[in-house]
C-alpha positions in Angstrom: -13.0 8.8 0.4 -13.9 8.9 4.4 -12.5 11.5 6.4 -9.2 10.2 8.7 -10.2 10.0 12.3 -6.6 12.0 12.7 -4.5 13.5 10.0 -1.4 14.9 10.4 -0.7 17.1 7.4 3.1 18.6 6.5 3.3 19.3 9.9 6.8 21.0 10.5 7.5 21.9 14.2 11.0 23.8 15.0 12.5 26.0 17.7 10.2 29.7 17.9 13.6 31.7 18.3 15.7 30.3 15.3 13.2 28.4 12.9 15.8 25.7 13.0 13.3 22.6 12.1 13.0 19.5 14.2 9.8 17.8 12.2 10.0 18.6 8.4 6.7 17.8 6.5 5.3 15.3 7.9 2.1 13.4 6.9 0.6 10.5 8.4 -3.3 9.8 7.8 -5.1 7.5 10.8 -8.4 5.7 9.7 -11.0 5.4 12.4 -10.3 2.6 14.7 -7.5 1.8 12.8 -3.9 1.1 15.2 -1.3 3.3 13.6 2.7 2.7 14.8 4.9 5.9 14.7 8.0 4.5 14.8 11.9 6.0 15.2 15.0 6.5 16.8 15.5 8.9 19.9 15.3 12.3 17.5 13.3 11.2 14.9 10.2 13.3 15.6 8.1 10.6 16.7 7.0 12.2 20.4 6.8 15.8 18.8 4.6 15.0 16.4 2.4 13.6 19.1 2.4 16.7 21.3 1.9 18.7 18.8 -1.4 16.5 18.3 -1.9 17.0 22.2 -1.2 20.7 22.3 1.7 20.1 24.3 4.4 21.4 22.7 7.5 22.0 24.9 8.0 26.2 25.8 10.2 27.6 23.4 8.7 24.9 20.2 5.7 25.2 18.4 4.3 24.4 15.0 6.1 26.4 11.8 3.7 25.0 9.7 0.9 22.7 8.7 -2.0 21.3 10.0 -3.5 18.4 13.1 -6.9 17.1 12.0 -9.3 15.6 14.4 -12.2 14.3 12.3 -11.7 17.4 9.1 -11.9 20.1 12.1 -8.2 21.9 12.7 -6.7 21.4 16.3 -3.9 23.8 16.2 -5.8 27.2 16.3 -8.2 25.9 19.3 -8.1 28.2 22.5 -6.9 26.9 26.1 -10.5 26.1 27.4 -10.8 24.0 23.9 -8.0 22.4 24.2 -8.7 21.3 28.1 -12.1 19.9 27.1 -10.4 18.2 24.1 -7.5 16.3 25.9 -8.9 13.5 27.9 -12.5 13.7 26.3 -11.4 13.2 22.5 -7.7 12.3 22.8 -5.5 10.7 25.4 -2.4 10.0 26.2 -0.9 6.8 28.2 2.6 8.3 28.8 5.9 6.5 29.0 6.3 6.9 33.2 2.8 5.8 34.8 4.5 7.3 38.4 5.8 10.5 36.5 2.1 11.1 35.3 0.1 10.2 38.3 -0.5 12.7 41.3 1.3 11.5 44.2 -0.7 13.0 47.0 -3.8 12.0 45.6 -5.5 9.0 46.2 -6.7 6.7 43.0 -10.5 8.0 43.4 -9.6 11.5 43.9 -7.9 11.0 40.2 -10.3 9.7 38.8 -12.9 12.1 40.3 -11.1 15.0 39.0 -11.0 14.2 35.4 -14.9 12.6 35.3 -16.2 15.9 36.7 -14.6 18.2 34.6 -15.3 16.5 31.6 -18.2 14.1 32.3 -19.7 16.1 35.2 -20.6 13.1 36.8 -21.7 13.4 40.9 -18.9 11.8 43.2 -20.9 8.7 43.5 -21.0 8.0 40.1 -17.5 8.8 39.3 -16.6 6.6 42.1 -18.5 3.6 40.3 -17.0 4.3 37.2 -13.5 4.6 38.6 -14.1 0.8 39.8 -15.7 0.4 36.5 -12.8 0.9 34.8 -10.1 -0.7 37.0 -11.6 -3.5 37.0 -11.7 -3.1 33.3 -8.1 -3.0 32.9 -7.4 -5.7 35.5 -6.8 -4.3 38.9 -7.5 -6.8 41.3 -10.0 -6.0 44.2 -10.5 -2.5 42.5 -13.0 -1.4 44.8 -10.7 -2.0 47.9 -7.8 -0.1 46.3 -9.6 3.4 45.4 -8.1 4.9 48.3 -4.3 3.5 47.0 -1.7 6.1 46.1 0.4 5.3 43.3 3.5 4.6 45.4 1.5 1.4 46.8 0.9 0.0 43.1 3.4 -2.4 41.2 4.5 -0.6 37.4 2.6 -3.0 36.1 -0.5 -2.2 38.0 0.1 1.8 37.7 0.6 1.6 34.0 -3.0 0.1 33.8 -4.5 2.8 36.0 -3.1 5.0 33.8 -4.7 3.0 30.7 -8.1 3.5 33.0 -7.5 7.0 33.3 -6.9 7.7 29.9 -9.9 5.9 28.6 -12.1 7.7 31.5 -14.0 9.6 29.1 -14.3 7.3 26.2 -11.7 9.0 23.9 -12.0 8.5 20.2 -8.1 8.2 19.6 -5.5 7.1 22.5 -1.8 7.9 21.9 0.3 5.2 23.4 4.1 6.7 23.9 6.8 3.8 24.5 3.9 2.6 27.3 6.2 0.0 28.4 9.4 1.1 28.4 9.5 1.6 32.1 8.4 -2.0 32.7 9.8 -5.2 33.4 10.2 -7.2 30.2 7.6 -10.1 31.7 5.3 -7.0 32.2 5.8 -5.4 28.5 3.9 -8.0 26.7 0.5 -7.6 29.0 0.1 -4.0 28.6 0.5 -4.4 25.0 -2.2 -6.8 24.8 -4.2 -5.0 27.2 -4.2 -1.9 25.0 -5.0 -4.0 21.6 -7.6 -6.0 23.3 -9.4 -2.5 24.4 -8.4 -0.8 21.6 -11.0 -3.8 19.8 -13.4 -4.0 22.4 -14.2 -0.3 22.7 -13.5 0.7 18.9 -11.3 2.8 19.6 -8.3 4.7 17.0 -4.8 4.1 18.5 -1.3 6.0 17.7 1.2 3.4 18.9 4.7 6.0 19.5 7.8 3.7 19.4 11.8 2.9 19.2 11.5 -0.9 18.3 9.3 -2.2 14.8 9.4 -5.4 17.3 6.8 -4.0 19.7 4.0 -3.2 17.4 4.2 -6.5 15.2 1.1 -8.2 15.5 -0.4 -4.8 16.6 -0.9 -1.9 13.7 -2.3 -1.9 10.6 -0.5 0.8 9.5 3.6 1.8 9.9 5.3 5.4 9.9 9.0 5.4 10.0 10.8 8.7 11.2 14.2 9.7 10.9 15.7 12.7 11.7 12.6 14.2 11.8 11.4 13.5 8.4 9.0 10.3 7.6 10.8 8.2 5.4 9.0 5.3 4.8 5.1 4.6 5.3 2.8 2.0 4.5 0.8 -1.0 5.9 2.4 -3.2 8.7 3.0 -5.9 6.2 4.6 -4.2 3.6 6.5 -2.1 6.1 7.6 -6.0 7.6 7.7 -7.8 4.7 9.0 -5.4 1.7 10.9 -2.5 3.6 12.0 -0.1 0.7 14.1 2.3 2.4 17.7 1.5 3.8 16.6 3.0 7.8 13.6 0.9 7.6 15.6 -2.3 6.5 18.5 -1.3 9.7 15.7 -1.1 11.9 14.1 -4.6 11.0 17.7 -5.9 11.5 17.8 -4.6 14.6 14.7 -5.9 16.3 15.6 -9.4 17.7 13.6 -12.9 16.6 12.4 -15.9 17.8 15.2 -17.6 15.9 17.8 -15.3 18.1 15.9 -15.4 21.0 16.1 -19.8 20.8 19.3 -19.3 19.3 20.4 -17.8 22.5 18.9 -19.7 25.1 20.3 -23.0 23.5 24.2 -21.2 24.0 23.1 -20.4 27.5 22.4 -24.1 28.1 25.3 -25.5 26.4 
């Protein structure tokens, strides 16, 4: 059997001061270029579990027990100046708030130019052509014209897939997507979902999809992980987690998650 591009193994993560568990045990395997959803309520675990992958644990919570795999090799005993060269070379993150995230006194090529130096040690010339590179990638019109554009001058839309740009800047083996469109207009949602599949395909890559609705990542894992309370209670491939739920949370969730029955079903009461 391969080794899991990313394994998650009986990771517990809990409050340093009291031990009082907030992740209990969990165990998700990720095959390489495989699209994994983590999927659960507010609470479940679900972002946690993904900082603790990140090394970016909260002050105050850390990991009680267990282990974060990257390719067989351990990630949770790596120093600071390991970690840096890790996060953003080997894993990255598009967050949840592309305008939280982004500097907003720095200019898009000054961005960009901080994180291909450090970890690609490219000359400012050539991170500057591989910042248009890889706006263009992601769809920014007229890229080269808006390197000197601050995030404030960018739709959501448009600074969610500069942050998709800077998180694939140096060619990271596994992307963590964290609720990426939650701060978007609902017309928006559905293009940087497809954005993210279609590189995910194009540049191989392994992708952690980190979500609140089983609706968003239908059509777009391979593999399901359903948290609750921060314990996984249900995991399996996206079909049998769609098709033949077992557990009762799973099923609730399913129920939840409008259809394009209810979706018609409204629209026609609308018109009526």
């Amino acid at each position: 059997m391969s080794t899991p591009m990313l394994e998650i193994a009986n990771l517990t993560i809990g409050f340093e001061s009291t031990g009082k568990v907030l992740v209990d045990g969990v165990s998700i395997a990720v095959d390489e270029g495989s699209a994994t959803a983590l999927v659960g309520e507010s609470g479940s675990g679900k972002t946690l579990s993904m900082l603790a992958v990140m090394g970016l644990l909260p002050p105050g919570i850390s990991v009680l027990g267990g282990d974060v795999r990257l390719e067989g090799q351990s990630l949770l005993n790596l120093d600071a100046k390991a970690r840096r060269r890790l996060n953003g070379s080997e894993i990255a993150l598009v967050p949840q708030d592309a305008m939280a995230a982004l500097n907003p006194t720095l200019n898009l090529q000054q961005q960009f130019e901080l994180v291909l130096r450090a970890h690609r040690k490219l000359s400012t010339a050539q991170a500057k052509q591989r910042t248009v590179e890889l706006l263009e990638q992601v769809g920014i019109p007229d890229a080269a014209a808006r390197l000197r554009s601050y995030p404030h001058e960018f739709s959501g839309g448009q600074r969610q897939r500069v942050m998709i740009a800077l998180a694939l800047s140096c060619g990271p083996k596994v992307l963590i997507a964290d609720e990426p469109t939650t701060a978007l207009d609902v017309t928006i949602q559905q293009q940087i979902l497809d954005l993210i599949a279609t590189l995910r395909r194009e540049l191989d890559m392994t992708v952690m999809w980190i979500t609140h609705d089983l609706g968003v990542v239908a059509g777009l894992a391979d593999r399901v992980a359903v948290l609750r309370n921060g314990r996984l209670v249900e995991s399996g491939t996206a079909d049998e987690i769609f098709f033949h739920p077992e557990h009762d949370y799973t099923q609730q969730l399913l129920a939840a998650t409008p259809t394009l029955f209810d979706a018609d079903t409204e629209t026609e009461g609308n018109t009526r």
